[in-house]
C-alpha positions in Angstrom: 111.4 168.9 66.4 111.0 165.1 65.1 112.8 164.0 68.2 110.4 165.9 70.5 107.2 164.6 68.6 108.8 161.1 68.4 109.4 161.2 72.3 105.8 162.2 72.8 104.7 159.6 71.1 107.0 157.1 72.8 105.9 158.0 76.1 102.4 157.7 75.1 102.8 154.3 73.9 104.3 153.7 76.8 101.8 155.0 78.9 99.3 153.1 77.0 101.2 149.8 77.9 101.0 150.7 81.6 97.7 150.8 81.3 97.6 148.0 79.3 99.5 145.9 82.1 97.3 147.0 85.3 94.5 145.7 83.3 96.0 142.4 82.9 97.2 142.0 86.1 94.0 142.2 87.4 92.1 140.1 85.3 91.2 137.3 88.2 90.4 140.6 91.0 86.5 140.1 91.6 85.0 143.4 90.6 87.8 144.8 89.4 87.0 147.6 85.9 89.4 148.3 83.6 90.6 151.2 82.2 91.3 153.2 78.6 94.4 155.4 77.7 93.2 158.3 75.9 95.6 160.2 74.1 95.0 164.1 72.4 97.5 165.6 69.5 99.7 168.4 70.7 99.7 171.6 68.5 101.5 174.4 68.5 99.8 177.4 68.2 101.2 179.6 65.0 100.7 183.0 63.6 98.4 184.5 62.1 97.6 182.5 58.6 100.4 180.1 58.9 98.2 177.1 60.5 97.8 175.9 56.9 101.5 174.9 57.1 102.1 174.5 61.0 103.2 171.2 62.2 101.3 169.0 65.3 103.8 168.6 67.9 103.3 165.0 69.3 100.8 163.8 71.4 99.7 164.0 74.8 98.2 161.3 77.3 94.6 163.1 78.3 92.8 160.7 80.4 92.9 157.1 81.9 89.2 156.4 81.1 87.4 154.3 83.4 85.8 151.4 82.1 82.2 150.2 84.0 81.2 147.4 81.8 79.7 144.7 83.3 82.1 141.4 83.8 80.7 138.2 83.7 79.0 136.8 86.8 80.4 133.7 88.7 78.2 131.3 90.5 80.2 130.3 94.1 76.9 128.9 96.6 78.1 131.0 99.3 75.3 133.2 99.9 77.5 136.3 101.0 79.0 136.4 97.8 76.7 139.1 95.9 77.3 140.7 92.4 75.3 143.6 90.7 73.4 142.4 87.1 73.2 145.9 86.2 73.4 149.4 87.2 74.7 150.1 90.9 77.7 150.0 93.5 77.5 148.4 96.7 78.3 151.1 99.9 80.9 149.8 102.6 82.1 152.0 105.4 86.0 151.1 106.8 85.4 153.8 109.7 86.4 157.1 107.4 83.0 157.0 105.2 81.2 155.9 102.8 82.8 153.6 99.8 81.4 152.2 96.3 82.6 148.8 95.2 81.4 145.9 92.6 83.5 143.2 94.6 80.9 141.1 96.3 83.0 139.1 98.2 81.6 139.6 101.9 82.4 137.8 104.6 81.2 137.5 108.3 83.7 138.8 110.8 84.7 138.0 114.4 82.0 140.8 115.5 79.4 139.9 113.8 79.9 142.3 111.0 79.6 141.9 107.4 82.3 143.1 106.1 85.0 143.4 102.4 87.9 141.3 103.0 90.0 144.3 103.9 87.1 145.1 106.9 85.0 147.7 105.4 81.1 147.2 106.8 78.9 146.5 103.7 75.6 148.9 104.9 71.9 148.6 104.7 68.7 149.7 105.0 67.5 148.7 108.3 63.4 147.8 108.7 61.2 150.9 109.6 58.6 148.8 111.7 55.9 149.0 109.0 57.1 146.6 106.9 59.3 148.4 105.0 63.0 149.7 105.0 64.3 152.9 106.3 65.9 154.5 103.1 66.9 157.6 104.9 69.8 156.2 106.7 72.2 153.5 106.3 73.6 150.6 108.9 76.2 148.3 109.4 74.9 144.8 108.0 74.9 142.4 110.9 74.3 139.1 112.5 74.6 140.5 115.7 70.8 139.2 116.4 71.1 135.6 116.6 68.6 134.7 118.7 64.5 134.2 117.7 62.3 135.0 121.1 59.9 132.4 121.8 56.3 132.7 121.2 53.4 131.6 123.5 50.7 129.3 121.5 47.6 131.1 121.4 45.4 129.2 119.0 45.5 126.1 117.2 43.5 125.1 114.0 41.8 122.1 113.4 40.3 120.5 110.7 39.4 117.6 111.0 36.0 115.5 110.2 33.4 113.6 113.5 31.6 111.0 112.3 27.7 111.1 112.3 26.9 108.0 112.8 29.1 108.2 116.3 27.5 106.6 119.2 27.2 108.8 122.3 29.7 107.2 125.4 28.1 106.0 128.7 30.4 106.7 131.0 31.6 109.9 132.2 34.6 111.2 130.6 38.3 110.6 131.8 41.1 111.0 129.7 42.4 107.4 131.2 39.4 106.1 130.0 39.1 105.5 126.4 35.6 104.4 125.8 34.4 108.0 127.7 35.2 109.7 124.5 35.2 109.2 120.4 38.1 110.4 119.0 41.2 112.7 120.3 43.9 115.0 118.3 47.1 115.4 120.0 49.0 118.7 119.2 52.4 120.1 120.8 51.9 123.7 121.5 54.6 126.4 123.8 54.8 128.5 126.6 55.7 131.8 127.0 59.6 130.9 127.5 59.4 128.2 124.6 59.1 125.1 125.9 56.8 122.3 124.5 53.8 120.5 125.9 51.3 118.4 124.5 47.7 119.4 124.3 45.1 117.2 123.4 41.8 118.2 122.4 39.2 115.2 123.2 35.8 114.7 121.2 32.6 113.3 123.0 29.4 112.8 121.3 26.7 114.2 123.7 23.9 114.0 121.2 21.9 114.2 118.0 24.9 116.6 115.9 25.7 118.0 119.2 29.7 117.3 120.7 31.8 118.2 123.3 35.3 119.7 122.8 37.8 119.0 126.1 41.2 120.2 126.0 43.8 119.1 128.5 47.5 120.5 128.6 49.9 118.1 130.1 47.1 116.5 131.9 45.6 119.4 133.1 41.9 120.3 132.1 41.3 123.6 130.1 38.0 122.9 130.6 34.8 122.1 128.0 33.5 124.0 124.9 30.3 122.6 123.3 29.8 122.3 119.5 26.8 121.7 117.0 25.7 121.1 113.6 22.8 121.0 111.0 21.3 118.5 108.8 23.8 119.2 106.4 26.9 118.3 108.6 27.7 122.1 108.8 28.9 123.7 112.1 26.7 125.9 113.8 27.9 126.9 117.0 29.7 128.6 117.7 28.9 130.7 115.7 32.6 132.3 115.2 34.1 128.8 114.1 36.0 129.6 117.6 36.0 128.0 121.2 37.7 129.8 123.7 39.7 127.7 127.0 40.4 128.9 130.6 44.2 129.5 130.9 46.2 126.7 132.3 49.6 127.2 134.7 51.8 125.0 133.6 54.1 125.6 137.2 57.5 126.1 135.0 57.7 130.1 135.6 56.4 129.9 132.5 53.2 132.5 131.5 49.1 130.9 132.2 48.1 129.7 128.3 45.7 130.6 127.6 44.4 128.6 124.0 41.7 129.0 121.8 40.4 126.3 118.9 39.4 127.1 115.3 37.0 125.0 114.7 35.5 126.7 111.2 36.8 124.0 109.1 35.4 121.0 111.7 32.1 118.9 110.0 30.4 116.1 110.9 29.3 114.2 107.9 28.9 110.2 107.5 31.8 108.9 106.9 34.9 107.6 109.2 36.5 110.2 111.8 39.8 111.9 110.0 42.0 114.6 111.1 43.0 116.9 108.5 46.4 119.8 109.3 46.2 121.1 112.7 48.2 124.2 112.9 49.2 125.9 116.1 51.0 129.5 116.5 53.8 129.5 118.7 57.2 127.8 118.8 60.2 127.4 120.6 63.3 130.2 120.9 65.4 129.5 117.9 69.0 130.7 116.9 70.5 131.6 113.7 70.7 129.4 111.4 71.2 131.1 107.8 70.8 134.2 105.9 69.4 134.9 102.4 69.2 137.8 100.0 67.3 138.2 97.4 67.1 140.0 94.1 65.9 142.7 95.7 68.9 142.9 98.6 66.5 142.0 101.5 68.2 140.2 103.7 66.4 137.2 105.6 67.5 135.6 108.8 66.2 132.0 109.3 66.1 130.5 112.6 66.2 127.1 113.7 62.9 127.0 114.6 61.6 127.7 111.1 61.4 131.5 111.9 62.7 134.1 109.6 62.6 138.1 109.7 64.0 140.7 107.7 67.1 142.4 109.2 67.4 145.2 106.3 67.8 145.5 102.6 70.9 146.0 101.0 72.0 149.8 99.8 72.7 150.0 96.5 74.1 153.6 94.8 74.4 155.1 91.3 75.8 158.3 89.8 75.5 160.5 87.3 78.7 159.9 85.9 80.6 156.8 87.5 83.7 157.4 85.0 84.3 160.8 87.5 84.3 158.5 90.3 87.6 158.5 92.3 89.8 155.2 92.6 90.6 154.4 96.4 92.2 150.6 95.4 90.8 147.5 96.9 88.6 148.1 93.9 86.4 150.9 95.7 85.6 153.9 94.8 84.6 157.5 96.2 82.4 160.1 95.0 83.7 163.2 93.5 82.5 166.5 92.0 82.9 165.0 88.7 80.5 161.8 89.5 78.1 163.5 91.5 76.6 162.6 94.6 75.6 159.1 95.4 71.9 158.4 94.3 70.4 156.0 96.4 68.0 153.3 95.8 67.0 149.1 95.8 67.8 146.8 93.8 65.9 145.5 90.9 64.0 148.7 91.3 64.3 151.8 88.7 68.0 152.3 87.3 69.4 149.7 89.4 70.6 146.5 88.8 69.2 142.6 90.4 71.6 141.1 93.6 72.5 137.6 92.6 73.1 135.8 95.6 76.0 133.3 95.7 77.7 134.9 92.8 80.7 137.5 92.1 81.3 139.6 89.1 84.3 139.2 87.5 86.8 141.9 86.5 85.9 142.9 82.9 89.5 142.4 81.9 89.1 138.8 82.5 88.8 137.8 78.6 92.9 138.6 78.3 92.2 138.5 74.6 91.0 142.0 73.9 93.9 143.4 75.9 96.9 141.1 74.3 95.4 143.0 71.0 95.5 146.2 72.4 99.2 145.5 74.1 100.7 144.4 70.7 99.2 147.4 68.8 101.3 149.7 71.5 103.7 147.8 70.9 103.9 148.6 67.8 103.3 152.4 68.4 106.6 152.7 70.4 108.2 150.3 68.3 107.3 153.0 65.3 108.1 156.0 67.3 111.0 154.5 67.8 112.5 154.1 63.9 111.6 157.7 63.7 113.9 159.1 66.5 116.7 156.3 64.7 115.9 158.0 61.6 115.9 161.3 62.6 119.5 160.9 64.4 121.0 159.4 60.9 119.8 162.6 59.2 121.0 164.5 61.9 124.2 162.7 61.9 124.6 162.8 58.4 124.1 166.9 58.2 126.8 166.6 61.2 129.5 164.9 58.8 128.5 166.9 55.6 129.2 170.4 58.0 132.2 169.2 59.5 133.9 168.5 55.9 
């Protein structure tokens, strides 16, 4: 019986080393979680009344216990490498379903596609049009979109200050003619397919606090808006702080513009002419130029026109109990009736962890330390087991010769 129980117990230190060693080995795999032999005593049952006196009969390997602790976080600067601070599993798709994986370590694909290094899709919420993100149904993450739709200008802002103490010109105005107006503030503004040309807006004094506003678009006149102000410098009219243009054609295939001027923050005190910010609203088609993600997994596309928009927010998923969750390799993961379903939700949000951008979690097995300790104390265990099936043969072997005489 001691060579049974002494067996057990060697293959259970043995099994503990195995474990022991997959842990090591991956100590450098990004997102990799270790595990724990757990062992239970084997006994026999007996009897009635003898268990006083029974014998265990070795022991038995019960589980390999998953370990989700969280390993240290990595910075890299590459903004598709993400890692969970907390609570949560990333969701990737590799064409057979849905997978859960720590390892952040994305990359952009030949399609387009965001994907694991062994091609799974990493999925997302994509926008619901009001702002938000559609948590009802997941999406391939990609950069598919590349391009940023020009915008025609529409209005422009100006503030700027015309000087009281102005003199009214005496000729007629021309925009060749310099002393027909007082002052002039250049802007570029776009047409409907993106292209650039520059408006100017051209000030003439016409009388006591009274001024003309004439805007001309590549030369061509958008015709005359009148202003006027009080005692104070304040503008009066119009009343709206807004002076509406005729459309020009610009004769590029190109939309008529059609502009309007804010004019709200426009004064007329007695000091020197000056041009504060003048903001316009459209801008020229842009590409792809970078993503970001935040803390929260929303993923922004910036364009190279200084546009962004969101494209989706990343899917993160929980579980009731991740330890029931069922190794696939490749460090993922699938559900199983002993995690429970996926429970789906944001980042930073509720139970779930913060994304950290242009990081990677490392495996918690990384600090070799702990599981050097834990190899030489299985070491040890078989080592021990050992003696006793050594020991239990000399007795054996002795009983042998003592029958035999």
């Amino acid at each position: 019986m001691a060579l049974n129980t002494a067996l057990s117990g060697i293959n259970a230190a043995q099994s503990d080393l195995n474990v022991i060693a997959n842990n090591i080995a991956n100590a450098n795999t990004t997102g990799f979680k270790g595990s724990r032999a757990e062992f239970a005593d084997i006994f026999a049952v007996t009897g009635l009344n003898l268990n006083s006196t029974a014998v265990g009969s070795g022991v038995t390997l019960e589980k390999v216990a998953q370990q989700f602790n969280q390993g240290d976080l990595q910075t890299t600067g590459n903004s598709l490498d993400l890692a969970i601070n907390g609570n949560g599993f990333f969701a990737v798709n590799n064409g057979s379903g849905v997978q859960y994986t720590r390892a952040g370590d994305f990359e952009k694909n030949s399609n387009g596609y965001v994907t694991t290094p062994d091609g799974a899709k990493l999925q997302i919420y994509p926008p619901n049009g009001n702002g938000g993100f559609d948590m009802s149904t997941l999406k391939d993450f990609s950069w598919q979109a590349a391009q940023s739709n020009a915008t025609a200008t529409s209005s422009i802002t100006l503030t700027s200050n015309l000087p009281a103490s102005a003199t009214a010109p005496t000729t007629a105005f021309s925009t060749s003619d310099s002393t027909s107006y007082n002052n002039a503030a250049p802007v570029t503004v776009y047409d409907s397919q993106g292209g650039s040309h520059q408006a100017t807006v051209y000030y003439v004094k016409t009388g006591t606090n009274t001024w003309d506003a004439n805007l001309y678009v590549d030369g061509q006149s958008a015709g005359t808006q009148s202003m006027t102000f009080d005692s104070t410098g304040k503008l009066t009219t119009p009343t709206n702080g807004t002076l509406a243009f005729n459309s020009v054609t610009l004769g590029n295939g190109s939309a008529p513009l059609a502009l309007s001027l804010n004019v709200t923050n426009t004064t007329q005190y007695g000091t020197d002419y000056s041009a504060g910010p003048i903001v316009q609203n459209g801008f020229e088609a842009g590409t792809l130029s970078g993503i970001d993600i935040d803390q929260q997994g929303v993923v922004t596309a910036t364009y190279s026109n200084n546009q962004s928009t969101q494209i989706g927010q990343v899917a993160i998923a929980n579980f009731a109990n991740v330890q029931g969750l069922r190794q696939l390799g490749n460090t993922t993961w699938a559900s199983s009736t002993d995690s429970g379903p996926a429970t789906w939700g944001t980042a930073n949000a509720g139970e779930y962890g913060t994304i950290q951008s242009g990081e990677l979690e490392s495996s918690n097995t990384a600090d070799t330390t702990a599981q050097l300790v834990n190899m030489i104390q299985a070491q040890r265990n078989y080592q021990a087991n050992a003696q006793v099936l050594s020991t239990d043969n000399t007795l054996a072997s002795s009983l042998f010769n003592a029958v035999s005489r």
